[in-house]
Structures are given as structure tokens and as C-alpha cells.
N, C-alpha and C positions, 0 to 999 in steps of 0.2 A: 534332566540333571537338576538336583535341587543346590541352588546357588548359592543360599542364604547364609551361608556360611562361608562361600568363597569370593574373594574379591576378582578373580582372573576366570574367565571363560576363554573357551578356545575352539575355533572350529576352521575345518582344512576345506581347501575350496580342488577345482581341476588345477590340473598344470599352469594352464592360461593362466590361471587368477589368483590374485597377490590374497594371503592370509595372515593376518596376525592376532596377537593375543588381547583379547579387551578389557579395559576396569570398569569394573563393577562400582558399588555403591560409593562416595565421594567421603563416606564419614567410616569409612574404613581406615583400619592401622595402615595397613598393607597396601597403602595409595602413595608409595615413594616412587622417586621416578627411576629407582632400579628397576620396579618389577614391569617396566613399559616393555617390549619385547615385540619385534619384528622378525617373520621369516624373511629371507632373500626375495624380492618378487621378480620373477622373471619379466623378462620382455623383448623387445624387439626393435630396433631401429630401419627406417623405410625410408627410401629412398635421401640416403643420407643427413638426417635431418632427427635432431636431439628431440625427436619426440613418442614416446610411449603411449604403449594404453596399459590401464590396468584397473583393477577393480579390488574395492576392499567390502568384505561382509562381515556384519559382526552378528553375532545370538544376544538378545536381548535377554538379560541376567533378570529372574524374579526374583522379588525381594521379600522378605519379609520382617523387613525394620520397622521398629513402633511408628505410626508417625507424632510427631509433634504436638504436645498438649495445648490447650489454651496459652499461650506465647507470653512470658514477660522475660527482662529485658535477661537476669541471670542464668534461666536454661536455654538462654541460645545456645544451640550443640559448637564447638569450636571448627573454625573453617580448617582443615589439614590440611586443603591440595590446593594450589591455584586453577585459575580457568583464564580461558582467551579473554572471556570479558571483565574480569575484575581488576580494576584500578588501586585497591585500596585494601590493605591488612593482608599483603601476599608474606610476608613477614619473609624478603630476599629483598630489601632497602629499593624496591622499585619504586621509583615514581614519573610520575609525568611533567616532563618539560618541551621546552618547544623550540624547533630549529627551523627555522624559513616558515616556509605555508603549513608545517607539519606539527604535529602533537606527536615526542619518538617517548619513545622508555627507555631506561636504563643501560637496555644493550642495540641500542640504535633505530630498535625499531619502529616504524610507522604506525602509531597508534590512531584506529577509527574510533570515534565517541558518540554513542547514542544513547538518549534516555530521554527523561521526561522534565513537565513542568509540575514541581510538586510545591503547590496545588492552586488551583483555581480557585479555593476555596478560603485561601489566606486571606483575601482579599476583606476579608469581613471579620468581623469579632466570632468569637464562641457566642455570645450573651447580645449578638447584634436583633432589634426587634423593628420588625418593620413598623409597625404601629405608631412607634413612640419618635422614632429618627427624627430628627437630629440630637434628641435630646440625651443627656448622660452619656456624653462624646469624651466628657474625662473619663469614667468609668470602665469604660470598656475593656476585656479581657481577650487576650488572643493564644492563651495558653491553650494546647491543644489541635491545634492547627497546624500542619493538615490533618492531624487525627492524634489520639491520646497517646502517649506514649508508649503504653502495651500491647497497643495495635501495631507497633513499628517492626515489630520482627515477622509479622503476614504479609506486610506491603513491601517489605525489603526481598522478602525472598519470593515472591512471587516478580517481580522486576527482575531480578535475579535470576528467574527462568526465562524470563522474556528477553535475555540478552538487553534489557536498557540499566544499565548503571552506570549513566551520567546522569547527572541530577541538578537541575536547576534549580534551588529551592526558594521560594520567595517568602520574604520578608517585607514587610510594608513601616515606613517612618512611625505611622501612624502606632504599630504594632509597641512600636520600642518606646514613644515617647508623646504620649496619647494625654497623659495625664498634662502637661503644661512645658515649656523649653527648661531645658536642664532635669527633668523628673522623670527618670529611667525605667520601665519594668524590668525589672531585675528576675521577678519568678518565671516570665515569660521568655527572658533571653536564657537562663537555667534552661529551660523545659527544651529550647532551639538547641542550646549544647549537649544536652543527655539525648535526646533523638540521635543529631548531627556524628556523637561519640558509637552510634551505634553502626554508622555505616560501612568500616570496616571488614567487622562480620561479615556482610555477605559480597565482598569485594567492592561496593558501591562507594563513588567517590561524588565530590558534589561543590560547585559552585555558587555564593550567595547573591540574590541579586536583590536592590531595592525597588520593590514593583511598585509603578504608577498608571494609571489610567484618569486621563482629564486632572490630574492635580490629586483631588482625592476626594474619596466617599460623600463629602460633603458638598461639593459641586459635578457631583451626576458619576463618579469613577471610584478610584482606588488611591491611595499611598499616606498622603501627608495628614496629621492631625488637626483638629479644627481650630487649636490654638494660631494656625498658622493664616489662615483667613477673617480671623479677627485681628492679628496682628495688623494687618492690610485697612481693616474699617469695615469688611462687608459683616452684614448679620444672616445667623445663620438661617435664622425661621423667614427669613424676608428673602429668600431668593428666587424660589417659583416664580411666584405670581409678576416680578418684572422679567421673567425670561433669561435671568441670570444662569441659572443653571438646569438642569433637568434631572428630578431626583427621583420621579416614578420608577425607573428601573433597579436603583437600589434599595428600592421598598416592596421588589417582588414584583414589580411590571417587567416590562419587555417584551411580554409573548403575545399579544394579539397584533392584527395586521399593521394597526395603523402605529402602534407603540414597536414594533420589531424595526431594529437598527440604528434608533435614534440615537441613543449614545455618545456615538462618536461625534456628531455635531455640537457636543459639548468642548471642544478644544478651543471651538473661534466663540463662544458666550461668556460674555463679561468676566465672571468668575474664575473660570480655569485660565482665560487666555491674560486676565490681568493679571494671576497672580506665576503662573509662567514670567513672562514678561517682568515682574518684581522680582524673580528668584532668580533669573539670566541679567538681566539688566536694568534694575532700577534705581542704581546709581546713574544710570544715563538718563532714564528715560521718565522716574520718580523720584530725584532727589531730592522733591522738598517732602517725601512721607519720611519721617524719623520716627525709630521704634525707643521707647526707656528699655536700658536694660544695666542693670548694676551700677547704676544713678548716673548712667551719661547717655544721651541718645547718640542712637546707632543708624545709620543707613539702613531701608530695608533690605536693599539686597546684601548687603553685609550680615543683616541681622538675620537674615535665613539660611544666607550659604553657610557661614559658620555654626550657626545651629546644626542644619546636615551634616556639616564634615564633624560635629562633635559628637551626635548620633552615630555618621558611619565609625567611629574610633570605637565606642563602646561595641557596636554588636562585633569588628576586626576584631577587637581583644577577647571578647567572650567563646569566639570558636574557632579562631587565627591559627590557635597551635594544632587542633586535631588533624591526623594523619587522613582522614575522608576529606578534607574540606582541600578544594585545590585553590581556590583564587574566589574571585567577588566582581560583581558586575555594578556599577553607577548606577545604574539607573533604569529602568524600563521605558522605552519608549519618548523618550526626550520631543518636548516640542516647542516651538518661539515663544508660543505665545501671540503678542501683537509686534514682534521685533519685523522688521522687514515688510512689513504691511503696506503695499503701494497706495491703496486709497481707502480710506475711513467710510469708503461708499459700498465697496464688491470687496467680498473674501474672493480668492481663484477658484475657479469651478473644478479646475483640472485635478485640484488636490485636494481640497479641501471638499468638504463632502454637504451634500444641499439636500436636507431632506426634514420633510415637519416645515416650521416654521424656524427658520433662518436670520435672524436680523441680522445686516451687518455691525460693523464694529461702532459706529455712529449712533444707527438706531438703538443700541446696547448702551451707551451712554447715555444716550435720555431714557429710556426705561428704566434701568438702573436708579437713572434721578427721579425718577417717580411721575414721568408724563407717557401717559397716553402715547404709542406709537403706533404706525400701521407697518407692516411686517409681511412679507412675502410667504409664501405657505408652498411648499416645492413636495411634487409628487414624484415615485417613482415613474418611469418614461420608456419609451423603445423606439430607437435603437439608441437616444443618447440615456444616463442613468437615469437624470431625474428633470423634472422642466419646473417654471411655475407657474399654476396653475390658478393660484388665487391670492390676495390681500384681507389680511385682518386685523384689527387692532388690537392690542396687546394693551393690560397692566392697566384696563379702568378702574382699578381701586386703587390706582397712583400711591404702590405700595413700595419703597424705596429700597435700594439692595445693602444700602449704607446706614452704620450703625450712626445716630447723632450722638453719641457719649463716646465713639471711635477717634482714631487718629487726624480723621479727615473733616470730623464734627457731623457726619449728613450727608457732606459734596463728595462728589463723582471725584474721584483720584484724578481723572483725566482735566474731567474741569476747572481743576484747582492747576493743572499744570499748564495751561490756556491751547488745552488740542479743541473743544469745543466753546460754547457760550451759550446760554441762551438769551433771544432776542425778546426783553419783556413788552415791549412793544406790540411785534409781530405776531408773539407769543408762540412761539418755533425755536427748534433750536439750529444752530450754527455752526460748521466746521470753521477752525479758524487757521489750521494747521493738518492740510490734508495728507502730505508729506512725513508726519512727525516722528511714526517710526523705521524711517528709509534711511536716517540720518543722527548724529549726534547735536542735539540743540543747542548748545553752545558755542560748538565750530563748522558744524555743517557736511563734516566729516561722513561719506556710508560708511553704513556699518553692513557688516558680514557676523552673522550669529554661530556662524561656528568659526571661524577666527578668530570674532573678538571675545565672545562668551563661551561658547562649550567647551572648545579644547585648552584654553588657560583653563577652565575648571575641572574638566577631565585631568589634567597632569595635577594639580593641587591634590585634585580630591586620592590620585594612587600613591604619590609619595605621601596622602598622610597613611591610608593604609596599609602599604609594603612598610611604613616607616615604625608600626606597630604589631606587626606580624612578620615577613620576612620578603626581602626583594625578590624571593624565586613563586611568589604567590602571583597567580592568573589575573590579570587585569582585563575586564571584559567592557568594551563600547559598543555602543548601536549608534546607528543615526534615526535621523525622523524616520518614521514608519513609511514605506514604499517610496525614500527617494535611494539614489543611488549614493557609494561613498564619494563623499565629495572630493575634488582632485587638489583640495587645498591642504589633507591632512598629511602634511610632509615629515620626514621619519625626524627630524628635529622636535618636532612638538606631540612625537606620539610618547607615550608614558613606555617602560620597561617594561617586556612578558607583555605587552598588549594580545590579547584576542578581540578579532572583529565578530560580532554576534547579531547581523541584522536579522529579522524579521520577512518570512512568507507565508501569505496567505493569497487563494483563491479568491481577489478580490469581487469577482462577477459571482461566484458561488454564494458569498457571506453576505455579500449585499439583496440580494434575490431569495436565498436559502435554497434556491433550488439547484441541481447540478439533473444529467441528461447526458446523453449522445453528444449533443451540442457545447464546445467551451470555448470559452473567448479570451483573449489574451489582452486582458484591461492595463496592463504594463506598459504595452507597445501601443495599445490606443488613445493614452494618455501622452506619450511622448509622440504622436503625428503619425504612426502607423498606418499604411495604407489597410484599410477596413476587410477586404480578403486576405489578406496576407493575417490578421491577425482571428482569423477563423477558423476552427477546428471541429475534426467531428469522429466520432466514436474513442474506443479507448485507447488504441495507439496513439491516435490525434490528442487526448486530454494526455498522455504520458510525453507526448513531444511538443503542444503547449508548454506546461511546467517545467519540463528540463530547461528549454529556454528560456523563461524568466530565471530560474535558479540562477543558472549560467551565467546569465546577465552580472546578477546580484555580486555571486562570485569572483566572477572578473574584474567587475569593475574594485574589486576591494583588492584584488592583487594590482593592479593597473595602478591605483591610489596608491596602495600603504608600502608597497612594493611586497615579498613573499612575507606575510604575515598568517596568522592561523586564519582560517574563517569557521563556526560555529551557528547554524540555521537557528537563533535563541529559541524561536516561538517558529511552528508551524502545525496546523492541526485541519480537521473538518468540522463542520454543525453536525454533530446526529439527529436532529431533529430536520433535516431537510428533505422537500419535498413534503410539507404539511404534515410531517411527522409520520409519516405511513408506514415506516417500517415498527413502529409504536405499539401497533395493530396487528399488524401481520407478523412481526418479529423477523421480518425475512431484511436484512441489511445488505443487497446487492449494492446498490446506488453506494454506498457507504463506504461499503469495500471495495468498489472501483477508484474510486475517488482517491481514500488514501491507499490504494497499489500505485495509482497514478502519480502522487506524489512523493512516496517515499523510492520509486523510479527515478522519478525527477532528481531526486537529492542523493541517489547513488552515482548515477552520470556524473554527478559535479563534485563524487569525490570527497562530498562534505560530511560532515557530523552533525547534528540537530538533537533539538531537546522538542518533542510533542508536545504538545497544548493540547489534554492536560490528563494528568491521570488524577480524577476528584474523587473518593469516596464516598465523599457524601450528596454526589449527583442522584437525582431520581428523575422518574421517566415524565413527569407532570410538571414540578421548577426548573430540571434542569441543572445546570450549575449555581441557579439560585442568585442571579447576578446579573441586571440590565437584558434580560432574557437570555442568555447564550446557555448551549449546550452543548462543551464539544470532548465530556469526558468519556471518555470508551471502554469504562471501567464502572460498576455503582457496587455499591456495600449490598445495596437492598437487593442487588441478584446475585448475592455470591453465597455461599454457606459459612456457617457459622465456624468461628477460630480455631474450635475444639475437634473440627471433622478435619481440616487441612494437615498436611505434611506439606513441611517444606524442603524437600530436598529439592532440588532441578528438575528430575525426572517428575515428579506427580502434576498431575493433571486437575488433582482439585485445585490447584490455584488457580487455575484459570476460569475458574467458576465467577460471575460477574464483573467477565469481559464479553466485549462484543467485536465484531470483525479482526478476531487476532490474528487470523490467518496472512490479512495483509500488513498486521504491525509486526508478527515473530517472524523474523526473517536472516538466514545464513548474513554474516558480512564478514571481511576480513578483520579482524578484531587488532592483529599485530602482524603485522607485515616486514621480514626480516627482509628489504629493499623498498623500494620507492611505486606505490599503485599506479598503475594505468590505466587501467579499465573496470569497472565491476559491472555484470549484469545481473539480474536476478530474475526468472519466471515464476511466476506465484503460481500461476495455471498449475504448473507439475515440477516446481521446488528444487531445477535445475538455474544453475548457474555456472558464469564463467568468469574468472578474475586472471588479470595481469599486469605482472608487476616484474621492474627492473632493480639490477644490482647499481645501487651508485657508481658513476665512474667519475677521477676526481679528473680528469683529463678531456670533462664534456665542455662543450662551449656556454657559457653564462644564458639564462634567459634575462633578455629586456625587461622591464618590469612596463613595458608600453604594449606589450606585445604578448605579456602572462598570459598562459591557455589554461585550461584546466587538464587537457589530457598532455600538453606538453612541459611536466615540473623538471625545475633546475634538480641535474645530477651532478654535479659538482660541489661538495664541499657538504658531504651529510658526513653527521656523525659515522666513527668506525662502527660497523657488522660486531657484534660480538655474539650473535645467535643467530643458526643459519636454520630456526623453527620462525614461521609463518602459519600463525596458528590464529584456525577460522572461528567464527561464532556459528554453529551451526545447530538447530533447535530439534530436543528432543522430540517436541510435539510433530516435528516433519520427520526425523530417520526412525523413530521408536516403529519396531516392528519390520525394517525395508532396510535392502542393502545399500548402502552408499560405495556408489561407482565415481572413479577418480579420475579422468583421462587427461593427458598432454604432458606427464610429468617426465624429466630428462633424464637422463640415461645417470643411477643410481640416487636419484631423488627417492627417498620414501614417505608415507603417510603414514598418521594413525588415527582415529576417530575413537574418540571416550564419549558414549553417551552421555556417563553421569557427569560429568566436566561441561557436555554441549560444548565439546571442543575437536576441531580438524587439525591436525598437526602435518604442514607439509616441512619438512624436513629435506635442503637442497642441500649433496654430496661436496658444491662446494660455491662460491661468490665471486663469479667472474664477476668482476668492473663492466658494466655494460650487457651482460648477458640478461636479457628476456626472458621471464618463463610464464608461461600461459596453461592454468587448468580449466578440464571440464567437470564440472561433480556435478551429478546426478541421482536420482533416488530408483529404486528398483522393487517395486511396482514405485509408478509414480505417482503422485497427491491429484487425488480427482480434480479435474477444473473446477474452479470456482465461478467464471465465465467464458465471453468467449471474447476474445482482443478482436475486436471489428476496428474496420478505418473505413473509410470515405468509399473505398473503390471496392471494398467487400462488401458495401450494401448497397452502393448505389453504380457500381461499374459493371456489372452488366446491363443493367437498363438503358444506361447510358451507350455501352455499345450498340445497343437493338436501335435507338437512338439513330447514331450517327447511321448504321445499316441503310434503315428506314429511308433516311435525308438521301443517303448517296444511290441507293436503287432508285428512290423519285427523280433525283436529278440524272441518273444513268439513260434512265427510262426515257426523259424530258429531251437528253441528247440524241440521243437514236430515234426516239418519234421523228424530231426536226431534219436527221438524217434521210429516213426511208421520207417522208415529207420530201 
């Protein structure tokens, strides 16, 4: 039957099996939801008990619609039908709001949110050059980024078939206000609103976040402008050589052995951690550094929070109203700084990370001042991470971090505050004050950095936002990177619409690069884990590792904030791990274990996530082109050119430079007309099982001490106004194969739209309390991609032969001494 002319195909199955009528292409007239159409599906009830079998098959409809020209932004085709996954331009005043732990919609329903971090790539200028950095830091351009604007309708709708349209999208301080304080790019905040205005089209919706790593580009990371570290006294071209910061990686290092991972050791070095430290609390802990500003001096940490909060208003107002943009996130990755610092001698080992050469905070001070210091040099180790291993001297060209025409004139900020001296005498220097940031120096006062500094600034900084956009706008926090939420963040001083968005990665994986049979659960052996208990092996073992950290993560932010949303910000793998060998061989097993293992992990717990990262302009030799890392699963350079793609949902050329999609496209419940309970997903062969209950407002309250992830409060959810529970389910898994439905209850029905990638369970009615439990399935099923091994499938038979072995010797041993 040629289709191409009809939107509706139809095909009759046996008696047994449920048939109904399928839509065809998505950009058809004929895609109203009159012409949806169900026969009766028979079935049968057993052993008294609401539960069915049934199966639904549909004929894949050939098409033969143009595809899509070279993309800009006016022949986007117009979106006509909605889908399970779209957030955004359903043009039926949906949107997303939040009640308890949950993200519902319009008609009450439980919305799942997955997508990406777009882009890894932000992080840097269009016109950034490794050669010349630091220099022409005012200049820089980030228009473009994550890709040109004409590019925006390939990368939307390719996401779009991927089932990810949540969108992370980052923005960096640096981005908005590079040239000096007060001096906006204007063409570059345009360029983020004509993108941002196009996400609708493809249902894509998207939250802004302001990304940091280590402070910013200037000391070894990402975010703030350079104007901003001068404010403070340090110079910029002066910071290597004392150990201030580390900037080989943003100059294109990172990738050989002894340069891979360093980065992150930039958090506890002078630079980043002092000016942390000035941006949280240097009214406490730097009040004699005063900044000019508008012919009065200012505090620094006045003079930079307000700066930021006057930057975040600007880019609030420039994309605040568009109907894609849902809320805005603080910050990326928040850290102290030197706040809470117990001794000016040892950073913590447990958290803080030892690798290269390490000075403490002390010996960072005199470097900084320009002497000579000897310096601990830490290797990676087994079975702890890292040990040290040697001593070297550092900054024999006693090249100072501190500008002398600065604020500071030369001196060490610290030295000026009397936390060091040096002894001219002895000619050494001196801690004078090893205590100094455990405490407020004037009264003696501890301090607590997220009590006294983060969350006063976290509430500042959303009422000023919701106060220039609208109070029903997402307000996203993180905490420090792998701690838990802290049990201080009590619902008084949380901000309105808060979402929680902390942070998981595979600490033992990223730090290593490698992954294996073998995974270690560096969460639980960082908090005193007993060392078996926190060992695992093969791929159910990596899949029941991670759920448990998730879990962890999870709970402890319902335990904390009481039912608040939670949101996985950032989670992702290295593709280059294991020495890069799938590089070579192109074969990405290891790869796609890993993230099946994870995105496992983060279905268990019920959660939504944004990947790290879909990059563009990743290649196979830089990478993501940023402190070595490489963890985009997407490049431009292996995909085909614009002009060959179509973008409907169904085609398959978009998926052309991606890699391991198999274990990122994956079925999930997109909108859930009652409250989730469980999802599983098999990637082997593309079956899965989801259930979920009907709120009942008559259930007993969950404790917020006692929050589970499989057990959410049913009491007091918004009213049911849609009794459709409609799945994300990807063409690239049913195209071609019947999609089989089992468990559904007596006059529940389904529908499946390929071109939508949409499951429609449809319940006959919303009992309070009533459970309903599906099985879908695909028919043939999706070849294995591995094979799920754990412990006792590769190593429990030997281990029986084992015990065998031992107990025939000792059988043997007792009956010898018998007949003996």
C-alpha cells in the first residue's frame, strides 16, 4: 500500500490481539486527535485479578515527504501535533509546574524530564586561541555557541527524536560581561534569545544555567570574566609559574597521562579558591580589599555579588518571557573557596582531590608572594586514589601572583589580613592564624557556608530573578559537587519553585578513565564504607552500584528539603576511556555499558537528568577541546551534512554522528496520568516495565525523614484531568516490530504513533489508590547489545567446584580417620 498520501494505515491482527488504526507522518493535516481510532481489544481476566494481556501491531507507513533543506530558522515546517516529549509550543496553554517531588502539567500529570547539557562547548569563546590566552580577555566573542544559529533547527530536532528535550543550556558570566563590570554583550545575549525563541518548534523546553568550573577560564576553568580577578590584585600572565592556577588545560592540554585530571585541583589554588572565598565571604574574611566603583569604594564581596546579580538580571530579561525557557539555575557547581578551612597546612584528602603537585593553602600564599616553596607532588595509588610520592620546589623565578599597581599593591591578600607573615629573619614564612577561616574574625563566631553565605544568596539572587521575569519561573540549586544536601536547608530559607539539581558522576571511572567488569562505589568509600561492601563486578553490579549512589543523592534532598523536585544537572561518561581504544576500533562496548549502567541507575530513582553533554564541535583527537575531557556522544565531524538530513522524528539520518545511542534513546514515561512507581528498562531487547498509582487523597502523609524514592506521598496531588499516560517510546526501537502491551486492566486501552514516538495508555477510569502495572515489549526483539554478567555468572561456578573440591577433601579427611 502506498501511504504517502495517507495519514492512517490500518491492519487487523487474530481475535487474541488488540488492533488499531496508526498515524502516519507528524506534519500531516489529518493529524487531529479525531482521527485516533481504536478497535475493542478483547481480553480476558484470571484468576480474578484486573489484569490483561494484549498486544498492539502497527505497519510502518513509507513516506515519501521532501526531507528538509539546509535548515534556517524561517522554513522550520510548523509543529501541528503534540508528543509525550514535548514541553514547549504544544499551542493547548500547557506548561510545566511543580507539586511535591514532582514536575505535573496542566492536567495533573507526572511529567519525566530528560535531555542534555547544551554545550560543553560554551565554555570558551568562538574566537578563543590557545596561543595567545590570557590575552584579549576583553575581546572575546561567544556568539555562536553552542553552534550558529542556522544550525539550531538539526540539533533541535534531532534531540527531538532522541526523546531529550530538556535542555540545560549554559551560559557563562564571562559570556555576558567579558568586556568590563557594567558592559553587557548585547549581540551575544540576541544571538542566546533567537536560538532560545526557537525551541518551541520542536517541543523543546530549557532551563538557563550560569556555568562555572574553578571560578573561571582564567584560573584553570570556566565562567567569570578576567575583569573579575583583577578586581581582587592577581595578574593575569603571573599565575603559573607561582602555582596559582593551572592553565595548560585550557590551552588545549589535558590529554597526556601525566596532565589528564588535573583540573579539578584547581578549586584549593590560590586563585580560584581566593576568589571563591571573596565572592561568598569577603566581607568576613577580606574586608580591608575595597573595590572603586561609581566614586565610592565597595566591599569586594559586595562589589562582585552585585555585579552577578546585575548580570543575572540582564540575561533574566533578555529570554525571561520566551515560552521554551522554563526557570534558571545559579550557578554551576558552587564551591567555598577557603571558607571552613580547618588548617592552612592539609586541604581533606576525603574530598578534596591530591593529584600533580598540591600545595596547601599556606604554601599557596607564599608562592603567590613570590618565594620559593617545596610542594608535595601526589601520584595516582591503589587501592587508596592518590599518595605522595615526592617533594619539589616550586616558583624559582619568585614570580608573584599579585599585581603591584593592584588593590593589594603586590601583598598576598591573605598577608595583608595578618592569616600569614613572613619571618625576615628566619627567612620562612609564618602561619599566624591557622584557624582563620573556621571562624568570623571579629567575634569568633563559626561560620557555616551554606548558612551564612550560599543560601542568603541563593534567596537574593531568585527574588531578583522571578522579580524580573515571573514567580512561576524554575529556580535551580546544586550543592558542592559530591557532597550530600545538607540537612540545614530548611523550607524557610528555600527560595519559591525551587528544583534541587545536584550532580553524578562515576567518580572512580573519571578519575582513572578507565571502567571494566570491575566498579567501585567511591561515595560510600569516602564516607567509611566498609571496602567489600563497596565493590562490584560486572554489569548488574555497575547497574546496582549507581542506583545506589543515585538513590543516595536523591533521598537525601527529599530527607532535606522535604518533597521538592530533584533534577540529575550534569551526568555523563569519558568516551575516550580506556586509552581511547574504541577511537580505533570504533567498537564502543565499554561505552555503552557504562552509560546503560547509568541511565539504569537514574530510572530506579525516578529522576530526570540533563547528560553531559551533547558538543558539536567535539572531535576524536581534542575532544571537547577543554582541560582534556571528552564526554560528548555526538560530533559534527561524523554526522552528514545539513542538506542530506530530514528532520522529522522518524529518520534515521540524524542520528548520523552519534555514538552509543542505543543506550541514551530509550522508552520512558514522559507523562504519567497518576503518580510513578517503578520504571525498568532492558536495553539488551527494548522491553520494559512501568508502574504507577492513582493518587488517593485519603493516603497517610510520607515523613520527610523517612522520604523513599519508591514510596511518594499520594495524598494531595493535583486533580487527574487526563486519564492518557503517554510513553516516550523511540522510533529507532519499534520502527519495523510490533509493540506488545501486557498487564493493562480490564477496558484500559493503548495507542502507539510512531511518528509522535508516542505510547498512549489510556485507563477506563482513576480509582484513588488503584495500581496499574505494564509490560511493553518489542516483537522480534533488539539484538543484545551485551550480555548483563554479575559476580556469580562468571565467577560461581568455579566457586562451586571450589567449595566441592574443599568439602570431598574434608569428607575424604573424615572417613579416612573413621576406617582408621
Amino acid at each position: 500500500m502506498d501511504l504517502s498520501s495517507s495519514s492512517i494505515a490500518t491492519r487487523s491482527r487474530a481475535e487474541s490481539e488488540a488492533s488499531f488504526i496508526m498515524v502516519g507522518s507528524e506534519q500531516s493535516p489529518n493529524l487531529g486527535a479525531s482521527t485516533w481510532q481504536e478497535l475493542e481489544r478483547p481480553g480476558r481476566v484470571e484468576s480474578g485479578d484486573d489484569v490483561e494481556t494484549s498486544e498492539a501491531v502497527r505497519e510502518q507507513p513509507s513516506t515519501t515527504a521532501p526531507a528538509v533543506q539546509h535548515p534556517v530558522a524561517h522554513r522550520i515546517p510548523p509543529q501541528r501535533q503534540t508528543f509525550a516529549h514535548a514541553w514547549s509550543g504544544t499551542g493547548d496553554g500547557d506548561k510545566i509546574t511543580i507539586h511535591g517531588r514532582h514536575f505535573v502539567d496542566t492536567h495533573g500529570r507526572v511529567c519525566h524530564l530528560r535531555g542534555v547539557n547544551l554545550s560543553g562547548n560554551c565554555k570558551t569563546p568562538t574566537n578563543h586561541d590557545h596561543d595567545t590566552f590570557p590575552a584579549n580577555h576583553d575581546a572575546v566573542t561567544f556568539v555562536g555557541r553552542p553552534f550558529p544559529l542556522e544550525e539550531a533547527p538539526e540539533h533541535f530536532a534531532r534531540l527531538r527524536r532522541w526523546g531529550l528535550t530538556f535542555i540545560r543550556f549554559l551560559v557563562t558570566w564571562e559570556a555576558v560581561e567579558h568586556a568590563g563590570p557594567g558592559i553587557y554583550d548585547h549581540e551575544y545575549l540576541d544571538y542566546v534569545r533567537a536560538l532560545l525563541s526557537l525551541l518551541p518548534q520542536f517541543g523543546l523546553c530549557a532551563f538557563v544555567v550560569m556555568h562555572q568550573d574553578v571560578w573561571s577560564r582564567y584560573s584553570g576553568g570556566s565562567g567569570a570574566p578576567a575583569w573579575t580577578l583583577e578586581a581582587v590584585g592577581f595578574d593575569l600572565h603571573g599565575l603559573e609559574e607561582p602555582g596559582a592556577a593551572w592553565l595548560k588545560g585550557v590551552r588545549g592540554g589535558g590529554h597526556t597521562e601525566d596532565e589528564r585530571g588535573l583540573w579539578p585541583c584547581g578549586y584549593q589554588k590560590l586563585a580560584a579558591a581566593t576568589m571563591a572565598t571573596c565572592f561568598w565571604a569577603g566581607n568576613t574574611f577580606a574586608p580591608k580589599l575595597q573595590v572603586e566603583r561609581g566614586g565610592t569604594m565597595t566591599g569586594i564581596e559586595t562589589f562582585l555579588q552585585e555585579a552577578f546579580l546585575n548580570m543575572w538580571e540582564v540575561v533574566a530579561k533578555a529570554v525571561g518571557d520566551l515560552d521554551g525557557v522554563v526557570g534558571f539555575e545559579m550557578i554551576n557547581e558552587p564551591h567555598r573557596g577557603y571558607v571552613e578551612l580547618k588548617s592552612m597546612n592539609a586541604f581533606d584528602y576525603n574530598t578534596d582531590l591530591h593529584l600533580g603537585h598540591v600545595p596547601t593553602a599556606f604554601q599557596s600564599f607564599m608562592l603567590g608572594a613570590g618565594h620559593p616553596t617545596e610542594v608535595g607532588f601526589w601520584t595516582r595509588w591503589f587501592p587508596v586514589p592518590t599518595r605522595l610520592t615526592s617533594k619539589n620546589v616550586l616558583n624559582t623565578a619568585r614570580q608573584k601572583a599579585w599585581r603591584e599597581d593592584g588593590p593589594t599593591q603586590g601583598q598576598c591578600l591573605w598577608e595583608m589580613h595578618g592569616v600569614w607573615g613572613w619571618d625576615i629573619k628566619k627567612d620562612e614564612g609564618v602561619v599566624l592564624r591557622e584557624s582563620y577561616f573556621t571562624k568570623r574574625p571579629m567575634t569568633g563566631q563559626k561560620v557555616d557556608w551554606y548558612v551564612d553565605y550560599y543560601f542568603p544568596f541563593a534567596k537574593r539572587w531568585a527574588d531578583r530573578v522571578q522579580s524580573v521575569t515571573s514567580a512561576d519561573k524554575l529556580v535551580l540549586l546544586e550543592p558542592i559537587p559530591n557532597e550530600f544536601c545538607p540537612d540545614s536547608w530548611t523550607p524557610e530559607i528555600q527560595p519559591s519553585n525551587m528544583v534541587y539539581a545536584p550532580h553524578w558522576y562515576d567518580l572512580n571511572t573519571l578519575f582513572t578513565k578507565t571502567y571494566s567488569d570491575f566498579t567501585a562505589n567511591v561515595q560510600g568509600l569516602s564516607r567509611g564504607m566498609f571496602p567489600l561492601k563497596a565493590f562490584y563486578w560486572g554489569h548488574q553490579g555497575a547497574r546496582d552500584n549507581f542506583a545506589l549512589q543515585i538513590r543516595n543523592i536523591v533521598e537525601s534532598g527529599y530527607r532535606s528539603l522535604g518533597e521538592k523536585p530533584v533534577i540529575i544537572g550534569e551526568c555523563g561518561i569519558p568516551m575516550d576511556m580506556n586509552k581511547g581504544e574504541a577511537f580505533v576500533t570504533d567498537r564502543w562496548t565499554w561505552q555503552t555499558r557504562m552509560m546503560d549502567a547509568m541511565i539504569t541507575a537514574l530510572e530506579r530513582s525516578l529522576v530526570g537528568f540533563t547528560l553531559w553533554t551533547y558538543n558539536p564541535d567535539n572531535d576524536d583527537h581534542i575532544g571537547d577541546d577543554w582541560n582534556g575531557e571528552n564526554f560528548s556522544w555526538f560530533s559534527r565531524k561524523r554526522g552528514l551534512p545539513a542538506s542530506w538530513l530530514d528532520f522529522e522524528q522518524t529518520s534515521p539520518t540524524l542520528d548520523n554522528g552519534a555514538r552509543i545511542l542505543r543506550a541514551i534513546v530509550r522508552p520512558y514515561p514522559a507523562r504519567t496520568a497518576g503518580i510513578p512507581l517503578r520504571f525498568e528498562y532492558e536495553m539488551n531487547s527494548g522491553a520494559f516495565t512501568f508502574s504507577w498509582t492513582i493518587p488517593d487523597p485519603n493516603a497517610e502523609p510520607v515523613a520527610p525523614t523517612t522520604a523513599l524514592v519508591e514510596k511518594p506521598p499520594l495524598a494531595g496531588h493535583p486533580v487527574l484531568t487526563s486519564k492518557d499516560t503517554e510513553i516516550f517510546l523511540p522510533s529507532m526501537l519499534a520502527h519495523d516490530r510490533q509493540v506488545i502491551v501486557k498487564g493493562l486492566r480490564e477496558n484500559d486501552r493503548y495507542r502507539y504513533d510512531e511518528a509522535r514516538q508516542t505510547l498512549t495508555i489510556t485507563a477506563a477510569d482513576l480509582v484513588p489508590g488503584a495500581v496499574h502495572q505494564i509490560e511493553v515489549s518489542l516483537k522480534p526483539p533488539i539484538k543484545a547489545a551485551f550480555e548483563v554478567n554479575s559476580f556469580w555468572d562468571d565467577f560461581g561456578g568455579h566457586i562451586i567446584a571450589i567449595l566441592v573440591l574443599v568439602g570431598s577433601i574434608f569428607a575424604y579427611s573424615i572417613a579416612s580417620r573413621i576406617m582408621a
